[in-house]
Backbone as CSV, one residue per row, in Angstrom:
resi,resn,N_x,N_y,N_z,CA_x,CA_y,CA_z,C_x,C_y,C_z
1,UNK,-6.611,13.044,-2.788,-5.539,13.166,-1.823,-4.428,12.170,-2.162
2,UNK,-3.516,12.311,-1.852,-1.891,11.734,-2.559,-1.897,10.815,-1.139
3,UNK,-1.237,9.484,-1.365,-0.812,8.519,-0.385,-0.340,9.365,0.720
4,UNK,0.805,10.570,0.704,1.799,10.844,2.108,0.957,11.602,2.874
5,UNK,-0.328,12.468,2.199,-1.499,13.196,3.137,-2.000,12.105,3.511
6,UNK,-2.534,10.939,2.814,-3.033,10.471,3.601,-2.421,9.646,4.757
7,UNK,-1.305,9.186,4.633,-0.456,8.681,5.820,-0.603,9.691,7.147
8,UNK,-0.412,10.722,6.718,0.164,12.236,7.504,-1.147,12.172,8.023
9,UNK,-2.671,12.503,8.049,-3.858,11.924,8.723,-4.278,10.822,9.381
10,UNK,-3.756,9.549,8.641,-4.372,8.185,9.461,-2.668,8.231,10.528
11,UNK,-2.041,8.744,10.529,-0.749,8.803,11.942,-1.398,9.965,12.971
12,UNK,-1.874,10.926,12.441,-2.147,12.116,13.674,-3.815,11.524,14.475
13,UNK,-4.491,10.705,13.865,-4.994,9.629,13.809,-4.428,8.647,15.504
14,UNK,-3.760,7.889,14.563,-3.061,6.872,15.576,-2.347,7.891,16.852
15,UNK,-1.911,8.649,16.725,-1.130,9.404,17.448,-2.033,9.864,18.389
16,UNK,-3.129,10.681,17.913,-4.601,10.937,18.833,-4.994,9.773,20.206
17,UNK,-5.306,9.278,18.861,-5.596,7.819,19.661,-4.648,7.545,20.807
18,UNK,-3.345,6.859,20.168,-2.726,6.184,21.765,-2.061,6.996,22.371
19,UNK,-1.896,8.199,21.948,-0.501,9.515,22.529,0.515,8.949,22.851
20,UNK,1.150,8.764,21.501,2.266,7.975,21.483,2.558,8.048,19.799
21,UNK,3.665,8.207,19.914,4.762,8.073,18.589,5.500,6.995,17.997
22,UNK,5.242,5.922,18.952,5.857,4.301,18.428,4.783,3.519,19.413
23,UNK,5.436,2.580,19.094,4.036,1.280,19.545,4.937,0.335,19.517
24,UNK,4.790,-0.332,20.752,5.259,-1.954,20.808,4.459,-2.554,19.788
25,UNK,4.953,-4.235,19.745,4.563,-5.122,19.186,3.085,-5.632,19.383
26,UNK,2.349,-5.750,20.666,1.313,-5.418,20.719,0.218,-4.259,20.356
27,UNK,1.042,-3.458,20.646,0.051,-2.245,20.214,-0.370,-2.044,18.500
28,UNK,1.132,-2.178,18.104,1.166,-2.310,16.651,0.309,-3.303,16.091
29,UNK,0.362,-4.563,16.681,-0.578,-5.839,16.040,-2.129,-5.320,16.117
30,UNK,-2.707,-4.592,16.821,-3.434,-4.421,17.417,-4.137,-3.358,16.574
31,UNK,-3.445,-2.282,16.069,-3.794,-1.045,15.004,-3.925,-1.692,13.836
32,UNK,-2.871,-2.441,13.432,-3.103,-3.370,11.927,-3.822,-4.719,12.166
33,UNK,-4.556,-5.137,12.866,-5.758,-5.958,12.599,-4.600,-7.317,12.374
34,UNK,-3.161,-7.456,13.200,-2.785,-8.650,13.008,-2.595,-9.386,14.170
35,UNK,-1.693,-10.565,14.712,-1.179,-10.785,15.572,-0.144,-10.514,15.694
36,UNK,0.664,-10.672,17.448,1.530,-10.080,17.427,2.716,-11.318,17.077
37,UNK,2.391,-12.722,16.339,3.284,-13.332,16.358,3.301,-13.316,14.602
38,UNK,2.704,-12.735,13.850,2.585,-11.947,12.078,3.702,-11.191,12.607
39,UNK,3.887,-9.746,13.731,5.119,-9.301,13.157,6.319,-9.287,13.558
40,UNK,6.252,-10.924,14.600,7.443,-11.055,15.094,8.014,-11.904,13.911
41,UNK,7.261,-12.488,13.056,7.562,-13.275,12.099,8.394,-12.884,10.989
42,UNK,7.362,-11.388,10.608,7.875,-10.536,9.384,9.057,-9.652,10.078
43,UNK,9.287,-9.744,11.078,10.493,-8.922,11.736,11.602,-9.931,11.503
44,UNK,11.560,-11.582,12.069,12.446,-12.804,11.552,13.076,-12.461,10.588
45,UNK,11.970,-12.361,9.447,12.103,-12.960,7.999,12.712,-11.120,7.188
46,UNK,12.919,-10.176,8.220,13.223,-8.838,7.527,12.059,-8.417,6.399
47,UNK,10.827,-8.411,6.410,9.834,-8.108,5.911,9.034,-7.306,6.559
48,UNK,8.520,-6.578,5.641,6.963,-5.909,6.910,7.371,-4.100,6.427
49,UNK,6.784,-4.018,8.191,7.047,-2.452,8.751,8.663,-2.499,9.081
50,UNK,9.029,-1.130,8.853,10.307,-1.109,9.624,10.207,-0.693,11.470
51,UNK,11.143,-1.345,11.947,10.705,-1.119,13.580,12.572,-0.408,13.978
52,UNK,12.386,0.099,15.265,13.657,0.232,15.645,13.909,-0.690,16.802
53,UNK,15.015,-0.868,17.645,15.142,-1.726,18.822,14.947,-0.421,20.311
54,UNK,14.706,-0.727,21.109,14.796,0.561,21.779,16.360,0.408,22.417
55,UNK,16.854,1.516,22.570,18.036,1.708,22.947,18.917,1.258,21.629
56,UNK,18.571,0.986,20.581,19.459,0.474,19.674,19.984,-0.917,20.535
57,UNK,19.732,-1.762,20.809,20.184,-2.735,21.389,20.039,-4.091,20.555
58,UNK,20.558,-5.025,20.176,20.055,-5.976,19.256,18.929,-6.833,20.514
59,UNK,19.005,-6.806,21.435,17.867,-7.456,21.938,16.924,-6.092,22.614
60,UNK,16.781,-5.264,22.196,15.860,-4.398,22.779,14.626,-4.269,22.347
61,UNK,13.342,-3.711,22.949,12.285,-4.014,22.431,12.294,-3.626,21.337
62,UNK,11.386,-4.383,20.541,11.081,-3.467,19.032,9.630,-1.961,19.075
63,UNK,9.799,-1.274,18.498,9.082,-0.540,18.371,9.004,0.274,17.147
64,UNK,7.868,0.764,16.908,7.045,0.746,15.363,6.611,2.048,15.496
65,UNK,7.100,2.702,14.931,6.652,4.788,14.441,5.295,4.651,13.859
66,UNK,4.477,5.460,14.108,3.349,5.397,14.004,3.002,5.897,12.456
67,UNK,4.306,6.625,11.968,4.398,6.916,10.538,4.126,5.411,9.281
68,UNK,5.314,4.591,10.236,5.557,3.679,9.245,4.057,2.364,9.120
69,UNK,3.604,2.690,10.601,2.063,1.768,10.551,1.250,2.513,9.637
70,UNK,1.034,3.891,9.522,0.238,4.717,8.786,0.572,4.489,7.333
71,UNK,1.737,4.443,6.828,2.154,4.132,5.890,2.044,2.372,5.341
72,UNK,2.023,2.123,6.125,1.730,0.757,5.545,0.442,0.222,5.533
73,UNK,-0.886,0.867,6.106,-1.991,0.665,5.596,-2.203,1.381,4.467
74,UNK,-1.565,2.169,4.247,-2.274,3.486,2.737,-1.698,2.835,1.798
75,UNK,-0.559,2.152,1.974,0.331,1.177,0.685,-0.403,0.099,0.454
76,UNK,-0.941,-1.009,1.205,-1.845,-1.812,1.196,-3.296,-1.811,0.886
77,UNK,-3.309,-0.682,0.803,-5.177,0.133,0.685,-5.609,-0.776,-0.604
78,UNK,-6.617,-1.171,-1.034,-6.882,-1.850,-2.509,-8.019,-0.871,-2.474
79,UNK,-8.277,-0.428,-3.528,-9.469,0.214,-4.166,-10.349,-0.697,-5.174
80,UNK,-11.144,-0.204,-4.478,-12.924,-0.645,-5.581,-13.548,0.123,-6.606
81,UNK,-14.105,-0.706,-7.460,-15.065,0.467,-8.643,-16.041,0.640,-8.252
């Protein structure tokens, strides 16, 4: 299976799961096994997942597509022999 099937599964996945299409900062920390002050950090520093603001607002919440969490565990995946 090619990385974007597998994204396209571990999101309908996440999506199952919380019935929901973005995820706060908690929720998000929470699916990727981090804290939520890892991606307020990598959000600082413009690193990471990409998030949007809600409302487009520069202080609006951040929130995280369940694509781009899906996608960023399958990019990170390390394989074994």
């Amino acid at each position: 299976m090619s990385k974007l099937e597998d994204s396209k599964i571990l999101a309908g996945i996440i999506a199952k799961q919380t019935g929901k299409v973005v995820l706060d900062t908690e929720e998000a920390a929470q699916i990727l096994g981090v804290s939520k002050r890892t991606l307020e950090n990598d959000r600082a520093a413009a690193i990471g997942i990409p998030f949007t603001r809600l409302n487009n607002k520069p202080q609006g919440k951040p929130l995280y597509s369940i694509i781009a969490i899906a996608k960023q565990i399958i990019e990170n995946e390390t394989k074994t022999i």
